[in-house]
C-alpha positions, 0 to 999 in steps of 0.5 A: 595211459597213452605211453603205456598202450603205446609201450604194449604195442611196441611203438613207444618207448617205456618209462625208466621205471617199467625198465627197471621192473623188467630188467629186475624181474622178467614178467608177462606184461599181464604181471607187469600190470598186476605189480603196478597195481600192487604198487599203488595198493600198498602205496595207498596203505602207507599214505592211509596209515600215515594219516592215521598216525598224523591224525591220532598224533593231532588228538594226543597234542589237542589232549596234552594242550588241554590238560597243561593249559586247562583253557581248551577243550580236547578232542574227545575220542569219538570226535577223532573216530568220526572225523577219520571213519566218515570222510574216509568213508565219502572219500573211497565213495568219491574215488569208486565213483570217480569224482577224485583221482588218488591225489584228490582223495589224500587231499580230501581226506586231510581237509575234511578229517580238519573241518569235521574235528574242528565243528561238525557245521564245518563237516556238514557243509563241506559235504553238502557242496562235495555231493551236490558238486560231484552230482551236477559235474556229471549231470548232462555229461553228453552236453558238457563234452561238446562245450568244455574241451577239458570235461573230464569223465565222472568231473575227477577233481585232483589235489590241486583242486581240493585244495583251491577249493578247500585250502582256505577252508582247512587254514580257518578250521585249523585257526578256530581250533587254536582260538576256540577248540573243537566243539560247536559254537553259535555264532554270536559276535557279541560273546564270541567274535573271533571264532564267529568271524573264522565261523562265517569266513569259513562258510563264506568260502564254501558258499562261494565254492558251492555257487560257483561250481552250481552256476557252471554246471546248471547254467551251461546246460539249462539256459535257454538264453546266451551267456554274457561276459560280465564286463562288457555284457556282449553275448559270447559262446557257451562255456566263456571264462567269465560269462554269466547267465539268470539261471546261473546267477540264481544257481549260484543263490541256490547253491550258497543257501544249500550250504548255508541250510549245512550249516543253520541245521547242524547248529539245530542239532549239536549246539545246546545254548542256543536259546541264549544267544543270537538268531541263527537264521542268518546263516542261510541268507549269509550262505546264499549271498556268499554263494551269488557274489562269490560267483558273480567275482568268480566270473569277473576274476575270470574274465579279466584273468582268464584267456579265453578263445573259440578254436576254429577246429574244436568247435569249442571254447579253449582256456590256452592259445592255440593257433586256430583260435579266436580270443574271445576275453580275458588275459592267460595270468590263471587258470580256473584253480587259481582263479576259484582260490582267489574268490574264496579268499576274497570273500571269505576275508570281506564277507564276515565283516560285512555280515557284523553290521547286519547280523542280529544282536541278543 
């Protein structure tokens, strides 16, 4: 954006493509900015289509697998209606309203059309900590300007961050297909220990995800105290990779348990032998535990792992060094993507076994 004001008012040079376009074809700028436009629009399409093909391709594999092993369930036509239309649907909301960028709405189509095809619990949830996230990124946006010096307008999320904060979900979803077919299952380890381990796994990465996003965007703006770095417990600025406080703790308790709800009540809904298997009630107190410690490795990950410095002349906390300012914690080996990834992957690989000895038996 800043090459291009620059190009129109003639102290800046223009990109090799926009050369190109008017050694081609001599046109107004206003036409050149209609093209461009034009160009991305048909670009969307053909990607859109493309994911359309893909995803009718998955359902003829599923339906082909199904009647040649005759072991799993295919994909019935309007669970693949459903899975393309209603993330498609959220999706294009999300991007109006510019909560994703066009990298982040490929991604999110490709991840929720995996988790809502796989088990429509997988789809709620991952709903649930959409909204509710993209909601609180932009709730006191005012506030979060003056203590985050990479606030983005509307919280953008691109496909990197989709897929740190949804790449371990979609792996499982994909794994539970292959194991269990679509369709909802209770969560039962004493009849379906696999597909319950990848069910919790899954879950306790999205709790985790949820938490963590509910802690930093609740707990930075209503905490009346000063935040703590986790390891040291010293009091540091607002907006420390790492720093923790009670209304971000509870936050992130809250924000897991939103999660965990998703998922107990779409079980309610869609899963008819409930009556003869485990209790599913656990799953709201496994979402909100995922969702606090999830936060609590996310804050020591970033923390240890993530620099941190006061710049002088920004009056804010940085994530890079720059030459006015003060290191506050942590060493620059990841960036907060990275660092979301890694608690997911922690606790979506310890979470579920440690759900097994506490989980109630039929």
């Amino acid at each position: 954006m800043r090459g291009e004001a620059a190009g129109r008012d003639g102290g800046g040079a223009r990109s090799p493509r926009e050369q190109v376009f008017s050694f081609l074809l001599p046109m107004s700028y206003y036409q050149e900015d209609f093209f461009r436009e034009y160009l991305k629009m048909m670009a969307n399409m053909v990607i859109l289509n493309l994911l359309i093909c893909i995803s009718l391709g998955f359902w003829i594999v599923s339906m082909t697998a199904s009647t040649y092993y005759g072991t799993l369930r295919p994909i019935s036509p309007w669970r693949w209606l459903f899975s393309v239309l209603v993330p498609l649907i959220i999706v294009t909301q999300g991007f109006k309203k510019k909560s994703l960028d066009h990298s982040g709405a490929l991604g999110g189509l490709v991840v929720g059309f995996i988790l809502t095809v796989a088990n429509y619990s997988f789809f709620s949830s991952l709903f649930v900590f959409f909204v509710t996230s993209s909601k609180l990124t932009k709730w006191k946006k005012d506030i979060k300007k003056q203590i985050d010096s990479e606030y983005k307008e509307g919280g953008q999320r691109n496909w990197v961050q989709v897929f740190c904060n949804g790449g371990v979900p979609t792996e499982l979803a994909l794994l539970y297909m292959i194991e269990n077919g679509p369709g909802e299952i209770p969560i039962d380890f004493s009849k379906e220990y696999t597909a319950s381990w990848m069910c919790l796994s899954l879950l306790g990465a999205l709790a985790c995800s949820a938490g963590d996003t509910w802690a930093s965007e609740i707990g930075s703006v209503m905490s009346k105290s000063k935040p703590r770095l986790i390891t040291t417990w010293e009091q540091v600025p607002v907006g420390t990779n790492g720093a923790v406080t009670l209304v971000g703790l509870l936050s992130s308790l809250l924000g897991g348990m939103a999660v965990g709800i998703a998922y107990f009540v779409t079980q309610l809904i869609f899963v008819t032998d409930l009556e003869m298997s485990a209790p599913q009630w656990p799953i709201i107190v496994f979402g909100a535990a995922a969702g606090l410690l999830g936060s609590v490795v996310d804050s020591y990950l970033g923390a240890t792992m993530q620099y941190s410095g006061f710049d002088q002349t920004l009056g804010t906390v940085v994530n890079h060094q720059t030459k006015d300012s003060k290191h506050i914690s942590g060493k620059p080996i990841l960036d907060n993507n990275a660092v979301n990834l890694f608690s997911s992957v922690i606790i979506a690989l310890v979470f579920p076994g440690t759900a097994w000895f506490f989980w109630p038996r039929d």
